[in-house]
C-alpha positions in Angstrom: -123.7 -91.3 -74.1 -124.1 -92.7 -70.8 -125.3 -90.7 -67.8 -122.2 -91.6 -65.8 -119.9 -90.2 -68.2 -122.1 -87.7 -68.7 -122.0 -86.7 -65.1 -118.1 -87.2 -65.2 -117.5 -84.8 -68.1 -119.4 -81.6 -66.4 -117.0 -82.8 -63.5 -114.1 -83.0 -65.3 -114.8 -79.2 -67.2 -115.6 -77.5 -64.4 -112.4 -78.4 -62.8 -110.6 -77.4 -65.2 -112.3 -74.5 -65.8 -112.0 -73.1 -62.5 -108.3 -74.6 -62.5 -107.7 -72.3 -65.0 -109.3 -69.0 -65.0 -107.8 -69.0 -61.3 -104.8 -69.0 -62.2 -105.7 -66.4 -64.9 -105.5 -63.7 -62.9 -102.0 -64.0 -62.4 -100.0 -65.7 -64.6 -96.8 -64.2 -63.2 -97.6 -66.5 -60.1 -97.9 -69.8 -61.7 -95.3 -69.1 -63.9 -92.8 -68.3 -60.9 -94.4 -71.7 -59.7 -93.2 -73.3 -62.6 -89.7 -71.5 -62.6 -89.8 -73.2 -58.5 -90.8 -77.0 -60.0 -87.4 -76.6 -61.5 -88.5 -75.6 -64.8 -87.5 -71.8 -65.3 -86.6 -71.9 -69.0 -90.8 -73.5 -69.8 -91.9 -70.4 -67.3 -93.1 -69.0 -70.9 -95.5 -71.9 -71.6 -97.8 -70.3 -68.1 -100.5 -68.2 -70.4 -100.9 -71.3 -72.5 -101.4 -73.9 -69.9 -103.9 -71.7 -68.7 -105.9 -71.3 -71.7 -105.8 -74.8 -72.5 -107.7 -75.3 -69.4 -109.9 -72.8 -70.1 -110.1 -74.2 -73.4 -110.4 -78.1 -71.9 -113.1 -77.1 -69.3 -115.5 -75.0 -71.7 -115.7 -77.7 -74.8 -116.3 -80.1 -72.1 -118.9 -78.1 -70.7 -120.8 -76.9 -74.0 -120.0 -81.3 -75.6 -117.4 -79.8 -78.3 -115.7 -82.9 -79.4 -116.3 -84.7 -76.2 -114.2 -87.2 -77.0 -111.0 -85.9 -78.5 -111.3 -83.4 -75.2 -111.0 -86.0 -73.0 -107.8 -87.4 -74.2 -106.6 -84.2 -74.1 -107.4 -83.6 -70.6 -106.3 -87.1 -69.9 -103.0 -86.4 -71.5 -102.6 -83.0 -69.4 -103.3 -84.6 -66.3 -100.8 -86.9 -66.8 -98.1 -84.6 -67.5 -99.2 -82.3 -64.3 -98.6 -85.1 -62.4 -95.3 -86.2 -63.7 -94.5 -82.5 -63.4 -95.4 -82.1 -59.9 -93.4 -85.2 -58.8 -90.9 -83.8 -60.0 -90.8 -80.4 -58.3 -92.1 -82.5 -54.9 -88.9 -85.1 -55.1 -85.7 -83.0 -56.4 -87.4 -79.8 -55.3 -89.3 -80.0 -52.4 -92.5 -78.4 -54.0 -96.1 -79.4 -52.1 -98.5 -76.7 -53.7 -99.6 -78.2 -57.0 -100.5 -74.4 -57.8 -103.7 -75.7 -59.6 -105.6 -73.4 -58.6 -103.5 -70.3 -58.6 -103.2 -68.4 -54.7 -106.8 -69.5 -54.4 -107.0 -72.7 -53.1 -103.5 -74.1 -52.0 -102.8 -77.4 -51.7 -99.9 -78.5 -49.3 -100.9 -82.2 -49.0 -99.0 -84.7 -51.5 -101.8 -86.8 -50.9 -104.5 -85.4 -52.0 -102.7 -83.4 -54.6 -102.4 -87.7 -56.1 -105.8 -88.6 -54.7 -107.5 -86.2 -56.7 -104.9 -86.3 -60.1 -105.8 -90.3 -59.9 -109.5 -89.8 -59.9 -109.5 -87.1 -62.7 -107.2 -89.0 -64.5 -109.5 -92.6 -64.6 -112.5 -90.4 -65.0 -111.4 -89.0 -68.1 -109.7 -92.7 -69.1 -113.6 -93.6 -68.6 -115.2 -91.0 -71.1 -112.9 -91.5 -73.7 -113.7 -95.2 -73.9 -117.6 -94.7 -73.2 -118.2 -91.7 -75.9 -118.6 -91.8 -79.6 -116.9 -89.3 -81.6 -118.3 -86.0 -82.9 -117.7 -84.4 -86.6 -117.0 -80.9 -85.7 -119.7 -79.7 -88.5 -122.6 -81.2 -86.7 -121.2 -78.5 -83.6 -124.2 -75.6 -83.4 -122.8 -72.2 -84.1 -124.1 -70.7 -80.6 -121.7 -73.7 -78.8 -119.0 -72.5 -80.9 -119.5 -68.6 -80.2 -119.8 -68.8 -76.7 -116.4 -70.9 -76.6 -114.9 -67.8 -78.4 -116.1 -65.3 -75.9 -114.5 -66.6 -73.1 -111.3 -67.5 -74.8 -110.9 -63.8 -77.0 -110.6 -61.6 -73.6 -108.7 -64.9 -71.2 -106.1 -64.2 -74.3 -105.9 -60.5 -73.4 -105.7 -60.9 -69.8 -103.1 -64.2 -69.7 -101.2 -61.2 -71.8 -101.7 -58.2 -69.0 -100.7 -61.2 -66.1 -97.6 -62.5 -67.1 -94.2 -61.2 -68.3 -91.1 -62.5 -69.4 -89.1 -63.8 -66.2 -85.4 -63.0 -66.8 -82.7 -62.1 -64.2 -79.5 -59.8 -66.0 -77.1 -59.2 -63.6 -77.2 -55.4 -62.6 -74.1 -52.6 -62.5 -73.9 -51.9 -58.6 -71.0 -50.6 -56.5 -71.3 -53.3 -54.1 -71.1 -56.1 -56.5 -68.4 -58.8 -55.9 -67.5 -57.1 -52.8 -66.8 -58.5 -49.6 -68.9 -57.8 -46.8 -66.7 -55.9 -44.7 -66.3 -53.3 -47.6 -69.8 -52.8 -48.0 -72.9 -51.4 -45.2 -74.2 -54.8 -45.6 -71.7 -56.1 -42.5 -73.7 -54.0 -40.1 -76.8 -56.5 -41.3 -75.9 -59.8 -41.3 -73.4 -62.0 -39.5 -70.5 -63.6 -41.4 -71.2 -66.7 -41.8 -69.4 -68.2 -45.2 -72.6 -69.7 -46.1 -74.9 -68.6 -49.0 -77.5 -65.4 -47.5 -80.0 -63.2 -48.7 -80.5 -59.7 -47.7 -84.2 -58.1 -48.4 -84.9 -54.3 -48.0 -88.4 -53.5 -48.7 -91.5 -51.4 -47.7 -94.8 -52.2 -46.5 -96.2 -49.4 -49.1 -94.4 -51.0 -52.3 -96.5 -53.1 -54.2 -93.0 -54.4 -55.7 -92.0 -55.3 -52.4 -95.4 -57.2 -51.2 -95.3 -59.0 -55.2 -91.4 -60.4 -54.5 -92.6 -61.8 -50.6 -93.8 -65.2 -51.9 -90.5 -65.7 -53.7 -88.2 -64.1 -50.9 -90.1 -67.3 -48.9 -89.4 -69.5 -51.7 -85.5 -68.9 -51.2 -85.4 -70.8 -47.4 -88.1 -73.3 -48.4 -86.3 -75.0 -51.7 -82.8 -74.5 -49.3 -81.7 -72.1 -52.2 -79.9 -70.3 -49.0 -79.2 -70.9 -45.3 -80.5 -67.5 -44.3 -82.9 -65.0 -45.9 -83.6 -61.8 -43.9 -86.0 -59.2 -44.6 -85.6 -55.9 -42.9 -88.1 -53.2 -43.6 -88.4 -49.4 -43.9 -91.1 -48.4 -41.4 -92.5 -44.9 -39.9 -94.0 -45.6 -36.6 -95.6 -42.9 -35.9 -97.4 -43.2 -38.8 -101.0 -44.4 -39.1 -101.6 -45.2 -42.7 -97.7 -47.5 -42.6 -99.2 -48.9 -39.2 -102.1 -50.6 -41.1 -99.9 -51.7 -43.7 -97.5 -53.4 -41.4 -100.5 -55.4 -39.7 -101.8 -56.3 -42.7 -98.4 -57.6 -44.0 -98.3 -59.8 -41.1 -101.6 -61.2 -41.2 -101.4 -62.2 -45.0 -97.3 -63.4 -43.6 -96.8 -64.9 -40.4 -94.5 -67.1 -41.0 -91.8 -64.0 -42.0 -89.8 -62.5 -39.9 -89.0 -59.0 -40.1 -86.6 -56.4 -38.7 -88.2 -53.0 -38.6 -85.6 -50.1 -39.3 -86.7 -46.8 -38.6 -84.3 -44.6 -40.9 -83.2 -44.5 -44.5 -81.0 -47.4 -46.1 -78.6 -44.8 -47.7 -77.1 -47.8 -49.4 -80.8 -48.4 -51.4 -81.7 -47.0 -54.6 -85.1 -48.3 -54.7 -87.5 -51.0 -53.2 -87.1 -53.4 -52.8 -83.7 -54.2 -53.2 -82.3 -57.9 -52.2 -78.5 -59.4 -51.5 -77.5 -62.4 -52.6 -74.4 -63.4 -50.3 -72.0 -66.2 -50.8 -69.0 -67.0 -48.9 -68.8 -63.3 -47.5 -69.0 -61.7 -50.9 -72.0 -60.2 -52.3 -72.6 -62.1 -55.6 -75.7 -60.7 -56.6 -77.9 -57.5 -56.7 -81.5 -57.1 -57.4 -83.3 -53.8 -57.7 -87.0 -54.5 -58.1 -89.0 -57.3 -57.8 -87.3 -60.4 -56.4 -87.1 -63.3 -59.0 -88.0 -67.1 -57.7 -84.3 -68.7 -57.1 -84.5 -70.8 -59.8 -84.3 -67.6 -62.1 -81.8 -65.6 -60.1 -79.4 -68.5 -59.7 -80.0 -71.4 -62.2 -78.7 -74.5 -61.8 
């Protein structure tokens, strides 16, 4: 084997190992991503994207079937790419969500720059290595390989769950808004909004932020609001509120100081079209593309 494609192949496996067991940790993330790109009836295929990275980037790194792996990687990349042009052209998507909430990547251009290079340096090892009979593969290689993939299994299990939307039995449901204590909250407008009622103690509520953002960014509605139950005089909720807006700036909030009466549970979201309230949501907020598929 040459030493470039050596070189290139520890590259290549690392990448995708780090690609992957980033997004391991949540699963639900990438596969609200994928639900985002466009895609929400695939959202199932997240756990095994992410262990066939794991997969990819560990026989890479230990030489299992160096060649064959290649292609495979080659192939992958290829359809990530086509993927995320997709989402970036028909649905606005920038973050490649590569490597999960850990590294985000908002720039097009290197999200292609980098694809490119992967892509031609995997082209280059499958045309510059021999192939490999899987019986000459010592057992140690082989038993490492199944250590990391028995427990990223397990935890690609605990991170992700089945993303479905069923519409819910609520009073307020197909009602106008001058029926409902939702007209005291947002302006009539005829256009499609979404109402957000959350708390800065609900883990619910902080999980559902990135796809209440989501909503305005893919121009799912013309207005999302977020209004939140706060205590001021309390400490402990006063820490909570700075640290909600130090991990999100870019949302604004309205701080209420009493009890929505006409809340069940947090968070709870609207989804208002042409004065009517069309949708209800109690608990965590799906990406649009699952709420209201195309």
């Amino acid at each position: 084997m040459k030493k470039a494609s050596s070189i290139l192949i520890y590259i290549i496996g690392i990448l995708f190992l780090i690609s992957g067991l980033s997004k391991l940790v949540n699963v639900l993330s990438f596969q609200n991503l994928i639900a985002q790109y466009g895609f929400p009836s695939l959202h199932f295929l997240a756990p095994f994207i992410v262990i066939a990275e794991i997969t990819l980037g560990c026989t890479l790194l230990l030489h299992i079937k160096t060649r064959m792996v290649a292609l495979l990687s080659l192939i992958m990349l290829v359809f990530f790419t086509a993927a995320y042009t997709y989402g970036n052209v028909f649905h606005g998507i920038t973050d490649c969500g590569c490597f999960g909430n850990f590294i985000k990547t908002e720039s097009t251009t290197i999200v292609y720059i980098r694809n490119l290079l992967l892509i031609s340096a995997s082209f280059y090892v499958v045309i510059n290595t021999e192939p490999e009979n899987y019986n000459d593969i010592p057992s140690w290689k082989k038993s490492i390989l199944l250590t990391v993939l028995f427990p990223s299994v397990f935890i690609s299990g605990m991170t992700s769950m089945v993303l479905s939307h069923k519409k819910q039995e609520n009073p307020y449901q197909n009602k106008p808004l001058y029926e409902t204590p939702l007209k005291d909250y947002v302006i009539p407008t005829k256009k499609k909004e979404l109402l957000f009622f959350m708390s800065f103690s609900c883990p619910h509520c902080i999980n559902s932020v990135e796809n209440f953002k989501s909503y305005i960014e893919t121009k799912t509605v013309d207005t999302a609001l977020c209004y939140v139950l706060t205590n001021k005089e309390n400490q402990h909720n006063d820490s909570l509120r700075k640290s909600f807006i130090n991990h999100f700036p870019d949302i604004c909030i309205a701080e209420i100081d009493s009890n929505f009466d006409f809340i069940s549970a947090y968070p709870t979201a609207f989804y208002i079209e042409n004065d009517t309230i069309r949708q209800v949501v109690v608990g965590e907020l799906p990406s649009p593309f699952v709420l209201l598929p195309q």
